[in-house]
N, CA, C and O atoms as a DFTB+ gen file, in Angstrom:
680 C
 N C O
     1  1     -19.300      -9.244       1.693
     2  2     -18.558      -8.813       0.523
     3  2     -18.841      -7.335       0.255
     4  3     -20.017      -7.007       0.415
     5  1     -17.810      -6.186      -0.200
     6  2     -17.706      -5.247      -0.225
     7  2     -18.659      -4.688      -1.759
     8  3     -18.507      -4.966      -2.948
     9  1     -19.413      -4.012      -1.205
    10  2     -20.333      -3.502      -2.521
    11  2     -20.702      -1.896      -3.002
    12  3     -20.970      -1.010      -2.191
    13  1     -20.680      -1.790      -3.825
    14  2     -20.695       0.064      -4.270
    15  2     -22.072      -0.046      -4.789
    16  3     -22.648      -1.103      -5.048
    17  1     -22.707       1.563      -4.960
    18  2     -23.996       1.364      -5.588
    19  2     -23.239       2.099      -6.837
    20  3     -22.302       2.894      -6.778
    21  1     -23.944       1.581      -8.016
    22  2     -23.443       2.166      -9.272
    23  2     -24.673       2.596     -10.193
    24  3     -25.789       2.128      -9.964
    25  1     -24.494       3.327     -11.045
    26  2     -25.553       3.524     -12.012
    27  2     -25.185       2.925     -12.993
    28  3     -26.140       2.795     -13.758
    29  1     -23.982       2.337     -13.509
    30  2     -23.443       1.800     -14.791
    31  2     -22.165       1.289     -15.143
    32  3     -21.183       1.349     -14.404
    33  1     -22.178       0.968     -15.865
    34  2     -20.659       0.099     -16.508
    35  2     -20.642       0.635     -17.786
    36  3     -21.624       0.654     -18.528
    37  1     -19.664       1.023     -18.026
    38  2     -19.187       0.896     -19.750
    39  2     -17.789       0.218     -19.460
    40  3     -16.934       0.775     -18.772
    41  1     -17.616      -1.053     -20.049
    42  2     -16.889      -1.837     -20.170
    43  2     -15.703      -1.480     -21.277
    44  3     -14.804      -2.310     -21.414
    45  1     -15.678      -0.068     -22.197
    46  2     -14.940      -0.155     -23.372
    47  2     -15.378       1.059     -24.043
    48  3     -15.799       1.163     -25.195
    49  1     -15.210       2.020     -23.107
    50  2     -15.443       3.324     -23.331
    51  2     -14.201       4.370     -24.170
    52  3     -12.987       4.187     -24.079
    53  1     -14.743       5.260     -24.822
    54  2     -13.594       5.968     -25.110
    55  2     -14.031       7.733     -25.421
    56  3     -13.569       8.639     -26.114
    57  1     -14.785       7.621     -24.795
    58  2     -15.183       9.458     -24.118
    59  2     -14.691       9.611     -22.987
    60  3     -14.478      10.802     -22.762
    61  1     -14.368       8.842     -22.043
    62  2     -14.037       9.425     -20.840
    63  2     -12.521       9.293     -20.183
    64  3     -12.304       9.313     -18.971
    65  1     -11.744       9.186     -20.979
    66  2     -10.509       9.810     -20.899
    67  2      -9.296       9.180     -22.425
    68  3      -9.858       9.089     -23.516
    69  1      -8.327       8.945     -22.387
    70  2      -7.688       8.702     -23.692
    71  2      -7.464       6.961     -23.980
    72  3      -6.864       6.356     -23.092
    73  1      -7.844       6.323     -24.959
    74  2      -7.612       5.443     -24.915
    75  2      -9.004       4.574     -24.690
    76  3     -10.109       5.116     -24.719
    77  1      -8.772       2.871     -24.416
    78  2     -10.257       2.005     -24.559
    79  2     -10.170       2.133     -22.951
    80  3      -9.070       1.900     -22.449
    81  1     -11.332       2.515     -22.037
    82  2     -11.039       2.885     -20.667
    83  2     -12.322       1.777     -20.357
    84  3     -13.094       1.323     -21.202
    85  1     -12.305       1.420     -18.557
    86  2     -13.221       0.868     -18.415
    87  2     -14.088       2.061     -17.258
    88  3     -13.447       2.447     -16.281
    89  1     -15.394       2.522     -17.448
    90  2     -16.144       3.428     -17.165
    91  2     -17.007       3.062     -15.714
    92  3     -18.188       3.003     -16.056
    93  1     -16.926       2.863     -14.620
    94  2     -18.066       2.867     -13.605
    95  2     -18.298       4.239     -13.387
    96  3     -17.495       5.142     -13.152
    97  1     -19.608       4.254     -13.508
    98  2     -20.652       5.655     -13.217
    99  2     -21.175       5.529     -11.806
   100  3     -22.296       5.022     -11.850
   101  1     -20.816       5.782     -10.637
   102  2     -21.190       5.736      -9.710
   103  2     -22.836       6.084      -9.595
   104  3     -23.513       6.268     -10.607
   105  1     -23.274       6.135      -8.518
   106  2     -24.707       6.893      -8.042
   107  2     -24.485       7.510      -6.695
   108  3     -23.694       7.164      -5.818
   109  1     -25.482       8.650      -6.715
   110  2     -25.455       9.417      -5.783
   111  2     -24.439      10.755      -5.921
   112  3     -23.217      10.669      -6.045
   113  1     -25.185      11.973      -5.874
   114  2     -24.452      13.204      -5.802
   115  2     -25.214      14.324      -5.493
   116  3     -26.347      14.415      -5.965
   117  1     -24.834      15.055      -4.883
   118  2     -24.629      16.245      -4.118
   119  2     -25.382      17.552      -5.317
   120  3     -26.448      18.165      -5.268
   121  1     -24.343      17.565      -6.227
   122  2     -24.372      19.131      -7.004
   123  2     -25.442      19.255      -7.310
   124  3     -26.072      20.224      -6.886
   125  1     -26.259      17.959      -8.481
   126  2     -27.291      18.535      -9.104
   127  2     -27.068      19.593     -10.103
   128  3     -27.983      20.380     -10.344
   129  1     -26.034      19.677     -10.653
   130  2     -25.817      20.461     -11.661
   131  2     -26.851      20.544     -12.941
   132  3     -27.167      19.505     -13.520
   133  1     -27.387      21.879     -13.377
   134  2     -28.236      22.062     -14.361
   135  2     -27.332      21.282     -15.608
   136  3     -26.112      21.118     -15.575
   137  1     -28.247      20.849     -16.703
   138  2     -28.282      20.426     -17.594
   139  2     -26.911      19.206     -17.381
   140  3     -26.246      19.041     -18.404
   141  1     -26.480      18.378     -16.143
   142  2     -25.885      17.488     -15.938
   143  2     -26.444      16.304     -17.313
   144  3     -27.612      16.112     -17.654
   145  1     -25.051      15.579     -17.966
   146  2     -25.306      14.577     -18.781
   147  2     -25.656      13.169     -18.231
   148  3     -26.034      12.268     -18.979
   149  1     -25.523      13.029     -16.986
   150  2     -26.263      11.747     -16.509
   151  2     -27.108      12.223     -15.002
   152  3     -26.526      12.090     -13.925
   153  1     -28.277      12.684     -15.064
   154  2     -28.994      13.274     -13.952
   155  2     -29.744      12.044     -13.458
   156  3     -30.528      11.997     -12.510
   157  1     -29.433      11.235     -14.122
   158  2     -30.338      10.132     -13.139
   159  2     -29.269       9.407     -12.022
   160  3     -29.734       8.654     -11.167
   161  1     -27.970       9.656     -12.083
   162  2     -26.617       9.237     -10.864
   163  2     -27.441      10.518      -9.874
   164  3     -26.789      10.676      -8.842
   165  1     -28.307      11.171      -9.909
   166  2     -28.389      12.107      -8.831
   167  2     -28.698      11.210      -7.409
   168  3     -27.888      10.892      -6.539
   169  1     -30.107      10.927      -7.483
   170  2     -30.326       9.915      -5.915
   171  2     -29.462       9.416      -5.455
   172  3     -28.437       9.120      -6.069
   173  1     -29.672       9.206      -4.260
   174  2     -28.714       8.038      -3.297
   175  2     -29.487       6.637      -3.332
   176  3     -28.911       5.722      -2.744
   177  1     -30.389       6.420      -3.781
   178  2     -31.304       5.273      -3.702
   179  2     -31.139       4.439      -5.215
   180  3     -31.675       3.350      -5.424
   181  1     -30.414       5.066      -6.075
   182  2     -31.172       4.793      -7.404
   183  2     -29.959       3.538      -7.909
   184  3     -29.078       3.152      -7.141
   185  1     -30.125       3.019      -9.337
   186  2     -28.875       2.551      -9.345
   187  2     -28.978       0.800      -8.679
   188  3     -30.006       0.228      -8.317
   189  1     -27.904       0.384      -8.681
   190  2     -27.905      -1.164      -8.110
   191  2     -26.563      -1.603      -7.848
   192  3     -25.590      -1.375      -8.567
   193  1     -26.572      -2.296      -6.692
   194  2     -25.428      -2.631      -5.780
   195  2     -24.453      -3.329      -7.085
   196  3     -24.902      -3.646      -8.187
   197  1     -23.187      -3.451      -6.688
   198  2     -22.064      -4.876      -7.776
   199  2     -21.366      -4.703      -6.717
   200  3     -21.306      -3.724      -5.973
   201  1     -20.565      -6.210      -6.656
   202  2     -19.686      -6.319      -5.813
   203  2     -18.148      -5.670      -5.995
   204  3     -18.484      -4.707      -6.683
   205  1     -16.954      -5.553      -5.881
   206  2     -15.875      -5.251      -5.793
   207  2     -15.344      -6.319      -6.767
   208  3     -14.799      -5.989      -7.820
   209  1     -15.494      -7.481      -6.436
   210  2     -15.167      -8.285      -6.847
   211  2     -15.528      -8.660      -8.433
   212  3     -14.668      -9.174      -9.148
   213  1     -16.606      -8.419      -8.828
   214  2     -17.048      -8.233     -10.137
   215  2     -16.648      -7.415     -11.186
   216  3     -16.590      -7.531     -12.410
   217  1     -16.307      -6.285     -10.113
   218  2     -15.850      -4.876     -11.294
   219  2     -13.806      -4.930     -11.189
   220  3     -13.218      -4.056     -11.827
   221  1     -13.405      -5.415     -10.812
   222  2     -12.255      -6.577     -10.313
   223  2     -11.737      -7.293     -11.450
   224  3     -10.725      -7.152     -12.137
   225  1     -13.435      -8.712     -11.471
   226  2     -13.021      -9.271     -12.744
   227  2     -13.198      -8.997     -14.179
   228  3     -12.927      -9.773     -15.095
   229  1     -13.647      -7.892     -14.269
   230  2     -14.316      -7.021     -15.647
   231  2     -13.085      -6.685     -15.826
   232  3     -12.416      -7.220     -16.710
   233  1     -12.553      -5.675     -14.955
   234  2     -11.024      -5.398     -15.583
   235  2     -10.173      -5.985     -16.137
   236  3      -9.517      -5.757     -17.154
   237  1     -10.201      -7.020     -15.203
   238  2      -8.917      -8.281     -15.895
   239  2      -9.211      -8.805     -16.615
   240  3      -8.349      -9.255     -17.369
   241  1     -10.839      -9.145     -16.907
   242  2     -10.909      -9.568     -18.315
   243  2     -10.973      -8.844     -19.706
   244  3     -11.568      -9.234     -20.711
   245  1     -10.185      -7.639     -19.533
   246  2     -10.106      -6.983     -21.019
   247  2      -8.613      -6.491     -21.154
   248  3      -8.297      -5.373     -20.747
   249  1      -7.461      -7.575     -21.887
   250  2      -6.393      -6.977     -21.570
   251  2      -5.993      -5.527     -22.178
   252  3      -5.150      -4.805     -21.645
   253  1      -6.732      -5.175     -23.409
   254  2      -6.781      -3.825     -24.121
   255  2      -6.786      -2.728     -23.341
   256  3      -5.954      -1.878     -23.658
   257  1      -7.776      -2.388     -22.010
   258  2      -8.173      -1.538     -21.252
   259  2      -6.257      -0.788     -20.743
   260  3      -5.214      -1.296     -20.332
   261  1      -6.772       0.763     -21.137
   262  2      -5.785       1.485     -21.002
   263  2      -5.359       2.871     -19.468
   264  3      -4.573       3.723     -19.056
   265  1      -6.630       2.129     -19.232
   266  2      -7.161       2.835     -18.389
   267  2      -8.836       2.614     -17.623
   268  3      -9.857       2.166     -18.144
   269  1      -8.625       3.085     -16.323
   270  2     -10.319       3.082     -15.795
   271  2     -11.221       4.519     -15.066
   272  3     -10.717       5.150     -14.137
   273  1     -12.206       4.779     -15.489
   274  2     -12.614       6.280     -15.142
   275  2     -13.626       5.981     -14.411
   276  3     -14.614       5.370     -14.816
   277  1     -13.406       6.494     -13.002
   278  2     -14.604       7.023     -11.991
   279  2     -15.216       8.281     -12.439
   280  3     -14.684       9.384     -12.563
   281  1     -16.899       7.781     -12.745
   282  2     -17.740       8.930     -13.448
   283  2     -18.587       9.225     -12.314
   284  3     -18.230       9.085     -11.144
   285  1     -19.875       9.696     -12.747
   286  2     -21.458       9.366     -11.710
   287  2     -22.312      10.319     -11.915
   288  3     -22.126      11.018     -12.911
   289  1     -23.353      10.576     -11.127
   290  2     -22.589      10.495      -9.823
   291  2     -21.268      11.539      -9.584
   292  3     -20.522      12.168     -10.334
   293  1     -21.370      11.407      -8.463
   294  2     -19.989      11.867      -7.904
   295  2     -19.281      10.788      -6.523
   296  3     -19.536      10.582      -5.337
   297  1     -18.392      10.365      -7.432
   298  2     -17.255       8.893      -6.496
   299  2     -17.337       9.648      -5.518
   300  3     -18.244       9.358      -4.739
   301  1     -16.730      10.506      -5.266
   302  2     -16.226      11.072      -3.893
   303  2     -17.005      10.859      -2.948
   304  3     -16.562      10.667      -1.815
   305  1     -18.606      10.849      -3.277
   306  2     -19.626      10.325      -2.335
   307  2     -19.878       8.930      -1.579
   308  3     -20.491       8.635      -0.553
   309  1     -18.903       7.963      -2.831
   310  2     -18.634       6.404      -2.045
   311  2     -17.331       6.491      -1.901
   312  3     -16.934       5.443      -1.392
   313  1     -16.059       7.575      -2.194
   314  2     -14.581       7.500      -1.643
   315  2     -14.290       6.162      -0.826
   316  3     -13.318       5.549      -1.269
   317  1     -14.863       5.625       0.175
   318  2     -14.317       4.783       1.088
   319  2     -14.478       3.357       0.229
   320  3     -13.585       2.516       0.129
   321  1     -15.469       3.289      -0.216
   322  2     -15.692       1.687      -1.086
   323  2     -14.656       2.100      -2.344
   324  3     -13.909       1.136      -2.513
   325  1     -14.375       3.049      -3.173
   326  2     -14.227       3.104      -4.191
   327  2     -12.270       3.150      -4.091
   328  3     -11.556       3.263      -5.087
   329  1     -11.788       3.040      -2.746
   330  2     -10.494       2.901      -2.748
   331  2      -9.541       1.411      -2.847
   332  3      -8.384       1.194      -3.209
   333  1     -10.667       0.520      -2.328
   334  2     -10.399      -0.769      -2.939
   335  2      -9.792      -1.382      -4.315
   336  3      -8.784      -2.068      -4.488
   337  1     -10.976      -0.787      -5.438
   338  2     -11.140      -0.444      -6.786
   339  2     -10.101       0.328      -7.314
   340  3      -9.587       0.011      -8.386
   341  1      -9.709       1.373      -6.638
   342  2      -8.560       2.268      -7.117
   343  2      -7.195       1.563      -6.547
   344  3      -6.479       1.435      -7.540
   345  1      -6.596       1.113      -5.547
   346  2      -5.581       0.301      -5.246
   347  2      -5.232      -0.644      -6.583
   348  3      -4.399      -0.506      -7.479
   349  1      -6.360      -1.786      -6.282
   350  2      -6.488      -2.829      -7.540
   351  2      -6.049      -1.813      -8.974
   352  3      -4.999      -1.948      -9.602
   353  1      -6.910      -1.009      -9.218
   354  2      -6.336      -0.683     -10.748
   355  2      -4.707      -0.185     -10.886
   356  3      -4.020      -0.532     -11.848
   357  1      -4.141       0.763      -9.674
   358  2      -2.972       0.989      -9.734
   359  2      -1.900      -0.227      -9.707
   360  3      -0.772      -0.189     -10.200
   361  1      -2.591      -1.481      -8.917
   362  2      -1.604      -2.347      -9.445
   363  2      -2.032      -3.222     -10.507
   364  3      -2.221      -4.411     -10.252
   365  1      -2.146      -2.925     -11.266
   366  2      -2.582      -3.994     -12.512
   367  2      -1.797      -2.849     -13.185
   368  3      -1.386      -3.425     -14.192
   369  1      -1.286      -1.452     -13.260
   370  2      -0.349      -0.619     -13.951
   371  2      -1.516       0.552     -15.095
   372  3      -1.147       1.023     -16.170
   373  1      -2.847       0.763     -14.482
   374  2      -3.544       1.084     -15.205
   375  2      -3.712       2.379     -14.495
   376  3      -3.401       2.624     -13.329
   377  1      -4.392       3.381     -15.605
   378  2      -4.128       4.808     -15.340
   379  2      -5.319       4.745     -14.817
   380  3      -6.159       3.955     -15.248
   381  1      -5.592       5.711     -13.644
   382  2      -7.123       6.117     -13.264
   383  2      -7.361       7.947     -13.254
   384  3      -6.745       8.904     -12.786
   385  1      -8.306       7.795     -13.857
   386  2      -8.994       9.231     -13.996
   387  2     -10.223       9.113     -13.096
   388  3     -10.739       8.054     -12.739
   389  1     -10.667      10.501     -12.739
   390  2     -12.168      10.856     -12.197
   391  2     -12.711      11.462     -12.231
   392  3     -11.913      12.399     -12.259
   393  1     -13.952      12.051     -12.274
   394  2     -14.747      13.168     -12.448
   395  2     -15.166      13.479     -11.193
   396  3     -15.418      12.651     -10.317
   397  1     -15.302      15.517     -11.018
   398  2     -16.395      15.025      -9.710
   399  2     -16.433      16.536      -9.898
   400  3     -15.682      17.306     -10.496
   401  1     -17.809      16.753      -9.029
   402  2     -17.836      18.160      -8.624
   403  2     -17.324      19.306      -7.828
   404  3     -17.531      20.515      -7.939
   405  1     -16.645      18.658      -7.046
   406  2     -16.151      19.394      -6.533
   407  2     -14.502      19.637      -6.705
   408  3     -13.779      19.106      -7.548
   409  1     -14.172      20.453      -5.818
   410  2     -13.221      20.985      -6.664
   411  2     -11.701      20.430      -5.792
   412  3     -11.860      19.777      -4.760
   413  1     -10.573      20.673      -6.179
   414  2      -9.420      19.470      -5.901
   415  2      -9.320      20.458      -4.515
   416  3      -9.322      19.778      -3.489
   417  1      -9.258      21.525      -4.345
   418  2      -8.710      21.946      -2.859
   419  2     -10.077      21.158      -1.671
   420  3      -9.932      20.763      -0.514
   421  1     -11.007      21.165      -2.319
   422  2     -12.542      21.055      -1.117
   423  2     -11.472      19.431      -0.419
   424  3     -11.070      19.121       0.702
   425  1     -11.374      18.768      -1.823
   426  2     -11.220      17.506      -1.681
   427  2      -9.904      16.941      -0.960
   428  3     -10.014      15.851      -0.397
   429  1      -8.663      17.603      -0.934
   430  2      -7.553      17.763      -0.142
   431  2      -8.156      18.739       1.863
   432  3      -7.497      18.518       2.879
   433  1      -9.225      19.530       1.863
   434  2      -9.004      20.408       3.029
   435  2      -9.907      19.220       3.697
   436  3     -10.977      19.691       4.084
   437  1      -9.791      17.823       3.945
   438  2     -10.345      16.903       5.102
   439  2     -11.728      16.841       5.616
   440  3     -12.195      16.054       6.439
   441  1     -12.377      17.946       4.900
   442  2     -13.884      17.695       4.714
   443  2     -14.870      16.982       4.319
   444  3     -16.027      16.942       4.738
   445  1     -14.063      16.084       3.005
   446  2     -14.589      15.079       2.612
   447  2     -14.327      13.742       2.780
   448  3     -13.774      13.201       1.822
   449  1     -14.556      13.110       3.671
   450  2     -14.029      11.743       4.508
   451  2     -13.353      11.063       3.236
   452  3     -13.789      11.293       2.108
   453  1     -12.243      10.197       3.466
   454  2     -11.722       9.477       2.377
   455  2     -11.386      10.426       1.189
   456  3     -10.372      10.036       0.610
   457  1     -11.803      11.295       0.773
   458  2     -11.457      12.076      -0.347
   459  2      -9.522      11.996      -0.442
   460  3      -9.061      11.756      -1.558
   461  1      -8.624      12.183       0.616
   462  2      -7.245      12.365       0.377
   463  2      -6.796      11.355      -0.158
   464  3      -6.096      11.223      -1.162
   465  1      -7.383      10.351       0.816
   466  2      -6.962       8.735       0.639
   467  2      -7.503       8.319      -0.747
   468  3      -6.759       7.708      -1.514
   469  1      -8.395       8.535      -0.995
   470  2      -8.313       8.029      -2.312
   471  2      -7.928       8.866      -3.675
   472  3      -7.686       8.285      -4.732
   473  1      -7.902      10.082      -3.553
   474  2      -6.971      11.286      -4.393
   475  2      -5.168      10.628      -4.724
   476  3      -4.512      10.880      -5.735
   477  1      -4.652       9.641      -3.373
   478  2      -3.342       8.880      -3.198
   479  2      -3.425       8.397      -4.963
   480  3      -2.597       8.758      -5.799
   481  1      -4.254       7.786      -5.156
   482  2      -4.343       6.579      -6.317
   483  2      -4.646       7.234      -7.852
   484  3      -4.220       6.764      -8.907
   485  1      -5.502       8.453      -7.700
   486  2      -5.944       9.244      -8.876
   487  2      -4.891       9.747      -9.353
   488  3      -4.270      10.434      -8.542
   489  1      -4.284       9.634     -10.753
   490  2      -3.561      10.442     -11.620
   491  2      -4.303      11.188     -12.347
   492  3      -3.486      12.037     -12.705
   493  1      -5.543      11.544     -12.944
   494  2      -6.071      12.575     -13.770
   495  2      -7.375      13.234     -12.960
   496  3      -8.286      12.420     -13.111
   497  1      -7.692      13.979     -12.436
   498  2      -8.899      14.506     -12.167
   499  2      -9.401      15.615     -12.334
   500  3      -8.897      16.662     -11.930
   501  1     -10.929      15.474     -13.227
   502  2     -11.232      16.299     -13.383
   503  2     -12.469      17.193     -12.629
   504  3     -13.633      16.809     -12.516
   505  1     -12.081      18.100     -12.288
   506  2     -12.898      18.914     -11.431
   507  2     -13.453      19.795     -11.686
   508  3     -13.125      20.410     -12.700
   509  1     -15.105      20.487     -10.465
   510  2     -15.767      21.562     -10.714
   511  2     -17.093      21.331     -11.268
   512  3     -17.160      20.894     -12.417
   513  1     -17.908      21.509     -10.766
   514  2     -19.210      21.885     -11.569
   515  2     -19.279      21.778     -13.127
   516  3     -18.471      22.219     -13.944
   517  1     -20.241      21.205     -13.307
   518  2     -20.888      21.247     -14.941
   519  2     -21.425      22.865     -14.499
   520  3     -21.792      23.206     -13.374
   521  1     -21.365      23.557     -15.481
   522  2     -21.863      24.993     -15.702
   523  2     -22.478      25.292     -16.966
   524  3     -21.822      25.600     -17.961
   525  1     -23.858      25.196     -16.933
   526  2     -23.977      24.949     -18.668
   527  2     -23.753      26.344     -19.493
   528  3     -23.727      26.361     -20.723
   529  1     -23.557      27.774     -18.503
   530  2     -23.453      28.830     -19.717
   531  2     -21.946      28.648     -19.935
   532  3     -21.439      29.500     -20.665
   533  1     -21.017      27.569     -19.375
   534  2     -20.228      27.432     -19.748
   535  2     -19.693      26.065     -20.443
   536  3     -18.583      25.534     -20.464
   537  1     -21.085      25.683     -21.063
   538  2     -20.710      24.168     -21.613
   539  2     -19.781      24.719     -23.313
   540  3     -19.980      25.720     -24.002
   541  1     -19.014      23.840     -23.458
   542  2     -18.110      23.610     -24.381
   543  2     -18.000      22.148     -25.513
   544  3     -17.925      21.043     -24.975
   545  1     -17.997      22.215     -26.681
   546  2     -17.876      20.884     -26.927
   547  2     -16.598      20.784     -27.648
   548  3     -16.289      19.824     -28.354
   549  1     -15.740      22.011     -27.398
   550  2     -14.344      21.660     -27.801
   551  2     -13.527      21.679     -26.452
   552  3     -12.370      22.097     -26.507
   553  1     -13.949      21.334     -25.459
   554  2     -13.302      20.719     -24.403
   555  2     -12.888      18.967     -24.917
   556  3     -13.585      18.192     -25.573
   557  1     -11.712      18.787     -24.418
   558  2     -11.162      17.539     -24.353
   559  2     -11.624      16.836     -23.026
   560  3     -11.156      17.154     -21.933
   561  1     -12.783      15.644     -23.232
   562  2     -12.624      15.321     -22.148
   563  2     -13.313      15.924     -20.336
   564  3     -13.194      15.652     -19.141
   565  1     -14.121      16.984     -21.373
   566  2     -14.717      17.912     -19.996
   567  2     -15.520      18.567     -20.460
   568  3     -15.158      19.322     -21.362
   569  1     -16.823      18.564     -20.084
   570  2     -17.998      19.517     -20.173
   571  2     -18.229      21.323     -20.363
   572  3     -18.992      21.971     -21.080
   573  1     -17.468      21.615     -19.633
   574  2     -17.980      23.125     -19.229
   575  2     -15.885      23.717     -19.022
   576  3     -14.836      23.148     -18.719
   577  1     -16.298      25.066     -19.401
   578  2     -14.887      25.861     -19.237
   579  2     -14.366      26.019     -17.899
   580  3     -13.435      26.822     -17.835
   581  1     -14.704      25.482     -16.828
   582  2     -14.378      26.376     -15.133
   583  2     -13.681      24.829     -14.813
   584  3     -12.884      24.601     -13.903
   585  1     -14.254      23.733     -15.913
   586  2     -13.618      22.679     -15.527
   587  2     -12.181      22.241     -15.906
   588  3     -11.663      22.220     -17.022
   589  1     -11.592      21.847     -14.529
   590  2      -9.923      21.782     -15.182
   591  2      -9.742      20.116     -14.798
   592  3     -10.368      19.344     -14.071
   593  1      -8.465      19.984     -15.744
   594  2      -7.823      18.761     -15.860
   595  2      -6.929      18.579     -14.910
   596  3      -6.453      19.701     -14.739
   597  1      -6.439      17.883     -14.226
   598  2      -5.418      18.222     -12.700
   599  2      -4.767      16.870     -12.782
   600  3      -5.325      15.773     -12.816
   601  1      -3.135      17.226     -12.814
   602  2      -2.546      16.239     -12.484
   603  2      -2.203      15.978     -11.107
   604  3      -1.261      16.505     -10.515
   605  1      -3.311      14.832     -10.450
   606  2      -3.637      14.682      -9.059
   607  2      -2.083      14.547      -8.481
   608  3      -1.916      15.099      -7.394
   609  1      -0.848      13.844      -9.098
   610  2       0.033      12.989      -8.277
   611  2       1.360      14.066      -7.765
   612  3       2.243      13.804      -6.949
   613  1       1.122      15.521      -8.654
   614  2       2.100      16.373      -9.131
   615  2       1.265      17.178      -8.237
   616  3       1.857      18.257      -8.225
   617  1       0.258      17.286      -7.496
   618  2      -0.573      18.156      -7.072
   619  2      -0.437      17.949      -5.782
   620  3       0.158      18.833      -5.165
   621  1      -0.877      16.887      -5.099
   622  2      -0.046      16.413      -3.530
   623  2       1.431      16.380      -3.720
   624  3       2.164      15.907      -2.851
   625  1       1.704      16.676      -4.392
   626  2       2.892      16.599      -4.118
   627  2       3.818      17.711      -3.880
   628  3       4.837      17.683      -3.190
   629  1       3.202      18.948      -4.714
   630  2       3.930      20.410      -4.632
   631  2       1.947      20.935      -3.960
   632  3       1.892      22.114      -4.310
   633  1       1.050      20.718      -3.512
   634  2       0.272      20.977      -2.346
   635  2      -0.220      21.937      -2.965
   636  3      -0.487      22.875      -2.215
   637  1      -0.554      22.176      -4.461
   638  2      -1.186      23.240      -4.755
   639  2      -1.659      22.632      -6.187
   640  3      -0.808      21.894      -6.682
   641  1      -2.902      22.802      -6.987
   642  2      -3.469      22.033      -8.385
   643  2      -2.308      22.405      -9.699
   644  3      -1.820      23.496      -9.992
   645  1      -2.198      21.698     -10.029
   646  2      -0.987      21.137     -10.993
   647  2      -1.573      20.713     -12.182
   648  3      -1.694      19.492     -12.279
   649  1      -2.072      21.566     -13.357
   650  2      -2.884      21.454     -14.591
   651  2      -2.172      20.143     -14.682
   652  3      -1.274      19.865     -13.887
   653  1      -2.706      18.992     -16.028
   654  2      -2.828      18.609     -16.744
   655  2      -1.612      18.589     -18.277
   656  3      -1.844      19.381     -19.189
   657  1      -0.863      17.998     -18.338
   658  2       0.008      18.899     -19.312
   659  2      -0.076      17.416     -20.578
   660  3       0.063      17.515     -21.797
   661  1      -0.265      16.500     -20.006
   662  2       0.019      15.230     -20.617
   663  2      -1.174      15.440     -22.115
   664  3      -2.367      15.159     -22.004
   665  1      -0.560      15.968     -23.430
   666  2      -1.013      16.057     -24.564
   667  2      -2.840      15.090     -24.955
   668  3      -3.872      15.535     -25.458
   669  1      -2.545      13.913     -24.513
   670  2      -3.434      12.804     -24.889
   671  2      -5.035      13.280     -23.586
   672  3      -6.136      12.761     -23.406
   673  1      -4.517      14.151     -23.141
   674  2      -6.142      14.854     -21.898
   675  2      -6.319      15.876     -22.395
   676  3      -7.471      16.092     -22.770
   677  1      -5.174      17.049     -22.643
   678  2      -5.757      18.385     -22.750
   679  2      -5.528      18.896     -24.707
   680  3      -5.930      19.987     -25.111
């Protein structure tokens, strides 16, 4: 059975994008960004396996959920498990957002295994480094100023980052 390592669940979140969202915080990342708000998703070791199937039936059991946000961590680091998860939510008609550090071109130029393939399924992503001389707390939805809101689907599609325009993100 197909399993992700995660650092967390929020089942009924509503910081991490618009609406009652359901939150997996991945584990494992790369940046290490100073003054990061969850520095313990840093290890690759840390954290504890759930099946696919579990975070599956969490969804379906909350018909309210307006949405689901890949946090961490940085997903992009489990991309290949985490496209399962993203399929499933697009057909249940639910919006998916993501966070990650890096930035939407790294993640389109084929460097990051699975990164395109699962970018297919993302409608909101937000990208770039936490930067804390550029942390903000009148950001909507985003930490630091260098970080942008990207409408992923408008972005493969005209092949160049495509802000965010949808009122209820930015």
């Amino acid at each position: 059975m197909a399993r992700i390592r995660i650092s967390g669940i929020v089942n009924d979140s509503i910081v991490d994008g618009p609406g009652l969202r359901y939150t997996i915080f991945t584990q494992g990342c790369p940046h290490h960004c100073e003054g990061c708000h969850n520095p313990q998703t840093h290890t690759y070791k840390g954290g504890k396996k759930i099946s696919l199937k579990k975070i599956k039936k969490d969804i379906l059991s909350n018909p309210l959920l307006q949405g689901v946000t890949f946090s961490g961590g940085d997903p992009f680091v489990q991309a290949e498990k985490l496209i399962p998860v993203a399929k499933f939510i697009k057909e249940q008609g639910l919006e998916l957002a993501c966070y990650t550090g890096y930035v939407f071109e790294m993640l389109i130029s084929g460097n990051i295994p699975y990164a395109r393939e699962l970018l297919s399924y993302i409608d909101v992503l937000i990208d770039g480094r936490f930067v804390l001389s550029q942390k903000s707390l009148d950001l909507k939805f985003k930490g630091s100023k260098n970080q942008r809101t990207i409408d992923v689907q408008a972005s493969l599609k005209e092949g160049k980052v495509i802000l965010m325009t949808d009122q209820r993100w930015t």
